[in-house]
C-alpha positions in Angstrom: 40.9 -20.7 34.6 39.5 -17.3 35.6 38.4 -16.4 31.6 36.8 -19.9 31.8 34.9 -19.2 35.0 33.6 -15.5 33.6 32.8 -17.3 30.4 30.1 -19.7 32.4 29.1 -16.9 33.9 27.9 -14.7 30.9 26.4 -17.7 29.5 24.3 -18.4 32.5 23.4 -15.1 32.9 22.4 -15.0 29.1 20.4 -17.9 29.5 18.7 -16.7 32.5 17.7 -13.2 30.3 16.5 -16.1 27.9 14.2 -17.9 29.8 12.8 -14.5 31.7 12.0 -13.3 27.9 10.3 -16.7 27.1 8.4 -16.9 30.0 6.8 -13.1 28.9 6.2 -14.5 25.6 4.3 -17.4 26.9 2.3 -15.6 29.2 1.4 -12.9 26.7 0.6 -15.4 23.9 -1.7 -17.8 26.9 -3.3 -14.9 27.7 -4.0 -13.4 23.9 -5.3 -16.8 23.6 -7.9 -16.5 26.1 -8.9 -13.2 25.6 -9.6 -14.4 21.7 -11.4 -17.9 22.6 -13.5 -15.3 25.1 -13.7 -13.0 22.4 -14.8 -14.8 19.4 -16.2 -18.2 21.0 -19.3 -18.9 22.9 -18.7 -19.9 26.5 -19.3 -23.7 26.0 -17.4 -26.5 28.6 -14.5 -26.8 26.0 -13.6 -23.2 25.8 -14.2 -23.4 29.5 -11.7 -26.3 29.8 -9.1 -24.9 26.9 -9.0 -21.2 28.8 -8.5 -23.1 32.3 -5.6 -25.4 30.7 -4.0 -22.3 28.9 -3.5 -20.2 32.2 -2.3 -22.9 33.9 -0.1 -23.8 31.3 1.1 -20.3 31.7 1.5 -20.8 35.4 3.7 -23.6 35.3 5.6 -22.2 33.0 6.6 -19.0 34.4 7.7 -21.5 37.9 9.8 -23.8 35.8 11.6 -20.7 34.4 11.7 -18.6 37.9 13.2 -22.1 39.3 15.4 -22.5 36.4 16.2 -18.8 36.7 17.2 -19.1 40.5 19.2 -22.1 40.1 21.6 -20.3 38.0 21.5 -17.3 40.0 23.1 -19.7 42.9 25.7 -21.1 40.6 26.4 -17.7 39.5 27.2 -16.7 43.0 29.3 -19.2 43.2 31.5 -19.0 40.1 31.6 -15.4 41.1 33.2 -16.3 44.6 35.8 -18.7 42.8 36.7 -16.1 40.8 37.3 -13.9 43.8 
């Protein structure tokens, strides 16, 4: 019982280093995104409205994953006090 508690504990704790890494990547990549559309486009309502949607796209992705990320910290906790 106790080597199948520790294995669901690695695995959340891989998929919490998962989603953290994702959530970098899509930050990084929304905001490379705006900084080129600023870069290389002129400032019209679309690039206004495509810049607005990519950061909040970026937004609500980094709280789905910090949510995500703190809902297996919980059940980490308490696999970890089962296995105590």
């Amino acid at each position: 019982m106790s080597e199948k508690i520790r294995f669901q504990i690695e695995s959340l704790q891989r998929t919490k280093i998962i989603m953290a890494v994702e959530a970098v990547a899509v930050n990084t990549s929304v905001m490379l995104g705006i900084y080129l559309v600023n870069r290389f486009f002129d400032e019209t309502l679309l690039t206004t409205i495509l810049i607005l949607i990519g950061g909040l796209f970026g937004i609500v992705y980094a709280l789905y994953a910090s949510l995500g990320n703190a809902k297996r910290h919980v059940e980490i906790r308490k696999l970890e006090k089962m296995l105590d």
